[in-house]
N, C-alpha and C positions, 0 to 999 in steps of 0.2 A: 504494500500500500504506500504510495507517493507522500509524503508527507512536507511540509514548509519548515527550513530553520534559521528563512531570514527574521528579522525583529519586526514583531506583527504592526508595531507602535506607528509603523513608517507608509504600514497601508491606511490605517486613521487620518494621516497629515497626508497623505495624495489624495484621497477622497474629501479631504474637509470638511467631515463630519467624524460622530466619535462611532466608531463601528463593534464596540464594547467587547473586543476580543482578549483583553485581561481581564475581565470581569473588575472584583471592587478597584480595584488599581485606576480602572476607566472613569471612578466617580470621585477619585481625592486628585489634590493639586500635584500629582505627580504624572497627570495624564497627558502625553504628550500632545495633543491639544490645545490644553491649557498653557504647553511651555512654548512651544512653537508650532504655532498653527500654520505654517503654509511647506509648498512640497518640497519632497527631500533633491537635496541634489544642490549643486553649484547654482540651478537657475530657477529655484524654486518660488524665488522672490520675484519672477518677472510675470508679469499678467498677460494670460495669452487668450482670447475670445478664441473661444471655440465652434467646430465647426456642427453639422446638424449629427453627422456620424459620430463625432466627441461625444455631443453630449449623450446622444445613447451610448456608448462603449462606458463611460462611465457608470452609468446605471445598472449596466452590465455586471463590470465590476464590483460595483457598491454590492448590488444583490448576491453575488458569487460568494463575496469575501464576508458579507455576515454570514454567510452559511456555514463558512469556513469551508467550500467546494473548490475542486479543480476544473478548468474547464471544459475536460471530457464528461465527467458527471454529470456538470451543469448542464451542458448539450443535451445530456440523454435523458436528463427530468424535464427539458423544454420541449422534444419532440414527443414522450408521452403525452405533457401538457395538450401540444398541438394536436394529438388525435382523439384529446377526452371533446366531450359533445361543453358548448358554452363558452365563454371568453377565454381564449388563449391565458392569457396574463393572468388571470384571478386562478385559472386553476394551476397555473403553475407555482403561484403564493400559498394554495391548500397543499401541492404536494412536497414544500418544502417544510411547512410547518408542520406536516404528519409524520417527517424524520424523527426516526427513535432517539439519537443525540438531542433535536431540538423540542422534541417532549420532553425527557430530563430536564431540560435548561428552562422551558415553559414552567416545568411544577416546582423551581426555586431549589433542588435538591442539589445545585453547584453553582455556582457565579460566573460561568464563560462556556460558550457549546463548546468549546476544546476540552475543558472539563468534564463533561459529559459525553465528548467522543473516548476517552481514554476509560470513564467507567463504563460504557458499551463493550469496548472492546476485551476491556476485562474482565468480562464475565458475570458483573454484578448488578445486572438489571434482567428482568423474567415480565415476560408479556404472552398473559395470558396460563401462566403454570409452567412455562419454560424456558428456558435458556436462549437470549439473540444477543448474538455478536455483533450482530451486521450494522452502524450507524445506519445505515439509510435505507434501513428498515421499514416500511409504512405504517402506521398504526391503522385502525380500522375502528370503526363505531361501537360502544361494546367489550374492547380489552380491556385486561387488567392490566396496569403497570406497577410492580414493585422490586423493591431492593431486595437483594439476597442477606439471607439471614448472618449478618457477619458485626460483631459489639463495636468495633474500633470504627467501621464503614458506616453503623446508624449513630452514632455518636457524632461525626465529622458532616454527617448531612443535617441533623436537628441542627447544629451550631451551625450551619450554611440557613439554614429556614429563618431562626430566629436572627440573623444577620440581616436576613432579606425578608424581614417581615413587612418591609412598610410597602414590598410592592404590589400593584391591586393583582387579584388571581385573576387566573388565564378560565372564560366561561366555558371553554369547551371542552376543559379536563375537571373533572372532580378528584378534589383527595380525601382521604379518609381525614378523622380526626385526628389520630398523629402524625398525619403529612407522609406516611412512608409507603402509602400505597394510593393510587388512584386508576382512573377510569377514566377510558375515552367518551363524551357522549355525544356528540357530533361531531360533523367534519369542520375544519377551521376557516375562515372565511378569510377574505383581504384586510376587511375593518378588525378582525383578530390580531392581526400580524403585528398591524400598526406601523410596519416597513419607511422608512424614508428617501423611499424610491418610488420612482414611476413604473411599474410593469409595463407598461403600453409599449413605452421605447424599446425594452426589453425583448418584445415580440417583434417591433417594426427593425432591430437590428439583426436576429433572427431570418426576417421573412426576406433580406433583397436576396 
């Protein structure tokens, strides 16, 4: 599996927005953001108007790098997208958000979907009574999502919940009362996501 080990911090400051890939680190005065907002490089300081393919490549981007995706991936969750029935773009917003990584990361049970790709791949998440490895995974209407029984792993996720208590929950996952198991009960919608992207462009850089 291809993985990134340049410094995420640097795709934030090329997108000029905070793309929350350190999780709390993204929300105190050490975010690079906050330190130097504009892009990396000798010429990052120079203002370039962009062209109408810019600004969708960006968006592009922008959307790819929250997922924390490659672009072969991405590709190949666009052209499912492209042959589900309904707007291009919105379902390809549902089938990003119904990634097994980015449920974790929805139910508050780590701070960054990179966090949550690494407990996937660990072994320590069960959907539905079994064992998935697979981050990009689908959930479906109906699953059960919970942690595998391990003291040190439920211990490290309540202290992640109670960190991130103040954010509103996610409508279309239920969790239990102690946070460490929930349910899918619909599919997630675009006003779910709450994305700081356009999809539109996203399809129309897709479609030449």
């Amino acid at each position: 599996m291809s993985r990134r080990i340049e410094p995420v911090c640097r795709l934030c400051r090329r997108e000029g927005i905070k793309l929350f890939l350190k999780g709390i680190r993204c929300t105190g005065d050490k975010c690079a953001i906050e330190r130097r907002n504009q892009i990396p490089g000798q010429h990052g300081k120079r203002r370039t108007k962009l062209s109408d393919y810019g600004i969708q490549l960006r968006e592009k981007q922008k959307t790819k790098r929250i997922y924390g995706m490659l672009e072969k991936q991405f590709r190949i969750f666009f052209q499912r997208a492209s042959r589900a029935p309904g707007a291009t773009g919105e379902k390809l917003v549902e089938l990003l958000e119904r990634r097994l990584d980015n449920v974790v990361y929805r139910l508050h049970w780590v701070s960054s979907r990179a966090e949550a790709r690494q407990l996937v791949l660990h072994q320590h998440i069960l959907v539905s009574g079994r064992v998935v490895n697979v981050p990009s995974f689908l959930v479906r209407v109906g699953d059960k999502i919970e942690l595998r029984k391990k003291e040190d792993l439920t211990k490290r996720i309540k202290a992640t919940l109670e960190m991130l208590q103040d954010r509103p929950p996610v409508e279309w996952l239920k969790r239990e009362a102690e946070g460490l198991q929930a349910e899918v009960l619909r599919l997630p919608t675009k006003a779910d996501a709450g994305l700081p992207v356009e999809e539109s462009l996203v399809v129309e850089l897709y479609s030449k």
